[in-house]
C-alpha positions as CSV (number, residue, x, y, z in Angstrom):
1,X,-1.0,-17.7,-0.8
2,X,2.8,-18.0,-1.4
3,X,4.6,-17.6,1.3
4,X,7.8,-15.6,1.8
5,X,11.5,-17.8,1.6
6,X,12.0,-16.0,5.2
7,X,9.3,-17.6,6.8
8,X,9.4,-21.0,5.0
9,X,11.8,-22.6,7.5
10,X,9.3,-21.5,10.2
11,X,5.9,-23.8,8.8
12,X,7.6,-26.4,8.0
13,X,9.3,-25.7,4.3
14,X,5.5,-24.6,3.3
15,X,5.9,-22.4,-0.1
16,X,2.1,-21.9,-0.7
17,X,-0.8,-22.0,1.6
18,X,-4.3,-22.8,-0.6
19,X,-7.1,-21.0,0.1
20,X,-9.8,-23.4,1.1
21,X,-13.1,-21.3,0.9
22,X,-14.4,-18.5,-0.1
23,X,-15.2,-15.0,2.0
24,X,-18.2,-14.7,3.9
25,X,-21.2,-12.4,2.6
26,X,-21.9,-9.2,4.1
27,X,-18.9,-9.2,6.1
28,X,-18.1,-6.1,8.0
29,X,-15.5,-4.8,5.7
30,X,-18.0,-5.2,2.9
31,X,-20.7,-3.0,4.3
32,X,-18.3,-0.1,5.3
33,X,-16.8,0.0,1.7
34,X,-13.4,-0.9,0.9
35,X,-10.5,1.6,1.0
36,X,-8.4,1.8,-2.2
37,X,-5.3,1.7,-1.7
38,X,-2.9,4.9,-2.8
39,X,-0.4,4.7,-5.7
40,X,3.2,5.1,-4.9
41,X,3.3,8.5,-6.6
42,X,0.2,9.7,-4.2
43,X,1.9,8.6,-1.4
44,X,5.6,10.0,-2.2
45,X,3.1,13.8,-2.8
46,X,1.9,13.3,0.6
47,X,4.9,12.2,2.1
48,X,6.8,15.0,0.4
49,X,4.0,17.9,1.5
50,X,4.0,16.6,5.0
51,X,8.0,17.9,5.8
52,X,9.9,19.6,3.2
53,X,13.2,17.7,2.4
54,X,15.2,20.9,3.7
55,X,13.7,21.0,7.2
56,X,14.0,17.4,7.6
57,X,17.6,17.2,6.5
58,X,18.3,20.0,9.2
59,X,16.0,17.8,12.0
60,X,17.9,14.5,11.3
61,X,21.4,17.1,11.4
62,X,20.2,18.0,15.0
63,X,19.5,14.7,16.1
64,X,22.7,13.3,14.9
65,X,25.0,16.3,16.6
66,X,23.6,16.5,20.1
C-alpha cells in the first residue's frame, strides 16, 4: 500500500507498506455482499437532485449576510 507524501514523515519515511497475507474467508463483509461503489457522474446526479443550485446559492447568501 503506498502511502501518502503527507503521512510519510509520520512512520518513519515509510513510502509503501506490503501486504503480508491474504483476507480471511467468509469474513463478514463477504457474506453481506459488497457495495459497489458509485461513479462520479452518479454521485454529481444525486448530489445535484438533492438541492437545486438556485436554492442553495440563496441558503449560502443567507448564511453569509446575517
Amino acid at each position: 500500500m503506498n502511502i501518502p507524501e503527507v503521512l510519510q514523515g509520520y512512520l518513519g519515511g515509510v513510502k509503501f507498506i506490503p501486504y503480508t497475507r491474504d483476507l480471511p474467508k467468509n469474513t463478514t463483509s463477504q457474506k453481506r455482499g459488497v457495495v459497489q461503489a458509485k461513479s462520479a457522474q452518479e454521485i454529481a446526479e444525486a448530489a445535484a437532485k438533492a438541492v437545486p443550485a438556485k436554492e442553495l446559492a440563496e441558503k449560502t447568501a443567507e448564511l453569509n449576510l446575517g
